[in-house]
N, C-alpha and C positions, 0 to 999 in steps of 0.2 A: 255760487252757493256751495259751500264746502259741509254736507251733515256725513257723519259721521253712522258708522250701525253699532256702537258702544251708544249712543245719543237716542237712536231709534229702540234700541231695547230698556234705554232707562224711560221716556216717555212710556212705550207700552206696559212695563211692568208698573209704572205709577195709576198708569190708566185703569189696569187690570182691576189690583190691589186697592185703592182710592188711598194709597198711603204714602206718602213721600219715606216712612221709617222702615214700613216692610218693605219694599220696593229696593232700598238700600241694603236689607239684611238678603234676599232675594241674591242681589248681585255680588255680595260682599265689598261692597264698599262702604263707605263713611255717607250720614245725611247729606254733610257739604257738597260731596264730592259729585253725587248725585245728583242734588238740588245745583250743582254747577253744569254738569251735563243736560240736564232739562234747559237752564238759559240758555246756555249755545245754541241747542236747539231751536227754541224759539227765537232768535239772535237773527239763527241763520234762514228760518222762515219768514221774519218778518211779521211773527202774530203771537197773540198769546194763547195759550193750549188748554191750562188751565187755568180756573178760580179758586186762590187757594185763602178759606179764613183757619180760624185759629181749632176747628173743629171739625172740617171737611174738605177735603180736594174733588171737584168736579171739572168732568169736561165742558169747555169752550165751544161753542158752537162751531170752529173752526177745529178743535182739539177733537169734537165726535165726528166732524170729519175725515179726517186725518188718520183716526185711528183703524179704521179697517185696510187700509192703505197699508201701514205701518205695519200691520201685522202680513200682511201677506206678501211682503219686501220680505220680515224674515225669515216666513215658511217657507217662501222658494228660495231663499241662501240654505237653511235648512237640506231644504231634499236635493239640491245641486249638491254639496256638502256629502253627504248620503250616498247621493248618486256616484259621487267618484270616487267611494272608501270602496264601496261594493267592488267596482269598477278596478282598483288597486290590489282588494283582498283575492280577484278572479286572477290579477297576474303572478300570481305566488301561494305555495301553499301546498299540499299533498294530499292523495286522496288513494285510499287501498281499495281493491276490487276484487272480490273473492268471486271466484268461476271454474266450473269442472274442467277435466283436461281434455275434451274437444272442442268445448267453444272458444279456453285459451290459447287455445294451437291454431286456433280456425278462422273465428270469427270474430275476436277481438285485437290482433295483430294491427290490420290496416286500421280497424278504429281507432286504438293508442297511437296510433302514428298520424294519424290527420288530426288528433287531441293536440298532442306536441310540439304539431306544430303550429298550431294557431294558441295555445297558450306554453309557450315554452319555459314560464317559470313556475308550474305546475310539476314536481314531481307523482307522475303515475304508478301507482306500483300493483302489480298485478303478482295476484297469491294465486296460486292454481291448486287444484285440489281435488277428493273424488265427489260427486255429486252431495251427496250426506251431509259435508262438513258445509256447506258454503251458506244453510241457516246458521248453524252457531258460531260463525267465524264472524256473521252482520249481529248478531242478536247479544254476544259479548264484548261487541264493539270494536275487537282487533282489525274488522273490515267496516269502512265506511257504507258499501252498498256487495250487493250479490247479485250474481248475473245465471240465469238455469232455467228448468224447469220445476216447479215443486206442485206439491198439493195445493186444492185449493181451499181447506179449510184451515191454512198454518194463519194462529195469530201470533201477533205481536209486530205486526211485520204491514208495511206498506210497499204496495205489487203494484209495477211501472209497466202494462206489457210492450214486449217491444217489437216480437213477430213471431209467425206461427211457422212451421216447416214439416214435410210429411215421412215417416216412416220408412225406412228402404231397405232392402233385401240387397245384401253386401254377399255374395258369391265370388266362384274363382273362375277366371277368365279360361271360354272354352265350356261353359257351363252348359246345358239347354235351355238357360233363362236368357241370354243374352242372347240367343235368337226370336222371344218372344216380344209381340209388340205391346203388352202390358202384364203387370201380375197382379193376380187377388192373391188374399188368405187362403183361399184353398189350395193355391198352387203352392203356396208355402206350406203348406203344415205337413204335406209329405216328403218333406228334407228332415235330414239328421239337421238339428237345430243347436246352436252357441246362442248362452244368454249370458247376461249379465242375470248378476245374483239376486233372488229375491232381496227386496227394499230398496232396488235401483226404479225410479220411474219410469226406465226406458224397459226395464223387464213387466212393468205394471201394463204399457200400453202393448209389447207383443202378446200378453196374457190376453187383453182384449181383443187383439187383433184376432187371437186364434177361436177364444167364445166367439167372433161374428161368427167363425164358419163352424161352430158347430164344435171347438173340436178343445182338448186342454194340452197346454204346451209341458213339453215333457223334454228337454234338452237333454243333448247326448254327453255335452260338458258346458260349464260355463265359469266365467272370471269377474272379476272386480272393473277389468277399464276395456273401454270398449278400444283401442290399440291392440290389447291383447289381445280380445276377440277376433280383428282384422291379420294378425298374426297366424290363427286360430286355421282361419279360412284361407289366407293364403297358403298354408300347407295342406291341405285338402282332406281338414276332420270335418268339415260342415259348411252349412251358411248360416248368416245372423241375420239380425232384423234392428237397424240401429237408426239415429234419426239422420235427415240428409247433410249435415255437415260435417258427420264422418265420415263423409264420401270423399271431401277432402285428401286424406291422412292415409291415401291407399295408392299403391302404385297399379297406376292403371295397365302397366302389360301385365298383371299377375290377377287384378282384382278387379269384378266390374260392379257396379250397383245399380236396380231400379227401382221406380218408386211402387210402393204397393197402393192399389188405385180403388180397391172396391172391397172393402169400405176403404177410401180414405182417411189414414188416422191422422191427425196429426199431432203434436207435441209445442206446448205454447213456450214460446222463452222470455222470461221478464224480469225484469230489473226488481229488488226486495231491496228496502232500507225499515231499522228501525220506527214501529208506529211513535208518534208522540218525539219524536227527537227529532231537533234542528242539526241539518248535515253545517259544514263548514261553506266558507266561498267556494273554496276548488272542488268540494267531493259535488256541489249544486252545480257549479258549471260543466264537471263531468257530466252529472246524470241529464241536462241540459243538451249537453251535446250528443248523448247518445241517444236520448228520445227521439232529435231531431236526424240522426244519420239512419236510425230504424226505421223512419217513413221513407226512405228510399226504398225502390224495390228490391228484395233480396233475389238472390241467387235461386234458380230452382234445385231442389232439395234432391238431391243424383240425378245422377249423370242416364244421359237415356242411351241407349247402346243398340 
């Protein structure tokens, strides 16, 4: 039996339609050409499908059999079909990732690189930038997705989270804190203080940290990137209060950090893309990938000293 799925799709669109003329306009071919493909069909079945008079086509009691069959041959050619475009569109393709400059120095490094290499014809391209920019870099579309912390009342925006990390007090090694076996806010609020600049999130949650105990943060200086800050501190004008994977990006014979415990703050990090907008193959297999490398357990957020 040789049937063909040009055969199977002119039987079903005849069947559909109840018209040999639509069914032909349908596929673009000619009535002939059609009504030739339905005999082979039948030819190579060995039964007749339909009853056709001069004013209607009906299915054959073997033809209303036939046909739920018939259609569900070409749904699953359909979504196999489907299934390996997807599957093609994930080998190729580019995806931008707009992220502040501790998570791209930190925390996204080994992730692009385990991306890489399981989809290597994905170009990744990673925009780094200060915390601020990284909504309107997704929100005007120059970036497929954003990776930070933000508000949680920004619309326009669909928030992936991906893990939470606590607070830490970034000092200079030799300190009195690096011999303590924990710190609160209160131990903090009496150090000369480095912030980041009002309408930095990470300056929004030491402002909280400092309300638990009582007290309003009043820094002796503060800057735009938290590098600087750690800079700040290794020459011995203060200490800061940054989240723990700037703990990272510090040289430990200069600099030590620990986590502040009471109240535990912590600072959520989540993936933002466009509400209402279909990402690409590779910017989806991206955010794919990374939801799934997020469920690993992360790193503790500083170093305990």
């Amino acid at each position: 039996m040789n049937v063909t799925l040009r055969q199977l799709r002119a039987f079903v669109l005849v069947a559909r339609l109840g018209s040999f003329t639509r069914a032909a306009q349908a596929m673009h071919v000619t009535q002939s050409a059609l009504s030739l493909l339905v005999r082979e069909l039948e030819t190579a079945l060995d039964t007749r499908l339909f009853d056709r008079t001069t004013r209607a086509v009906t299915l054959t009691t073997a033809g209303s059999d036939f046909f739920p069959r018939a259609e569900r041959v070409l749904a699953d050619l359909q979504s196999a079909i489907a299934g390996v475009d997807t599957l093609v569109a994930k080998e190729r393709g580019r995806v931008v990732v707009a992220a502040p400059l501790v998570l791209s120095s930190t925390y996204l490094p080994p992730i692009l690189a385990r991306f890489k290499a399981q989809y290597p014809g994905i170009e990744a391209v990673l925009q780094d930038t200060l915390p601020t920019q990284v909504l309107p870099q997704v929100r005007s579309g120059s970036a497929d997705v954003g990776i930070g912390t933000f508000a949680s009342d920004e619309a326009d925006v669909k928030r992936t989270r991906l893990f939470s990390e606590a607070m830490v007090a970034v000092f200079p090694a030799g300190h009195a804190f690096g011999g303590a076996k924990y710190l609160t806010w209160a131990d903090v609020v009496g150090q000369p203080m480095l912030a980041l600049r009002s309408g930095s999130v990470f300056r929004d949650l030491t402002e909280a940290g400092f309300a638990s105990a009582g007290m309003v943060l009043h820094p002796v200086a503060e800057a735009n990137y938290a590098g600087s800050l750690i800079g700040m501190v290794s020459a011995g004008l203060g200490i800061a209060v940054l989240p723990g994977y700037a703990a990272k990006l510090t040289d430990e014979s200069r600099i030590q950090c620990k986590r502040i415990e009471e109240p535990l703050i912590d600072r959520e990090v989540s993936l933002v893309q466009r509400a209402g907008v279909s990402l690409s193959h590779a910017a989806q297999a991206f955010v794919d990938f990374i939801v799934e490398a997020s469920a690993e357990p992360q790193p503790l957020a500083g170093r305990s000293t």
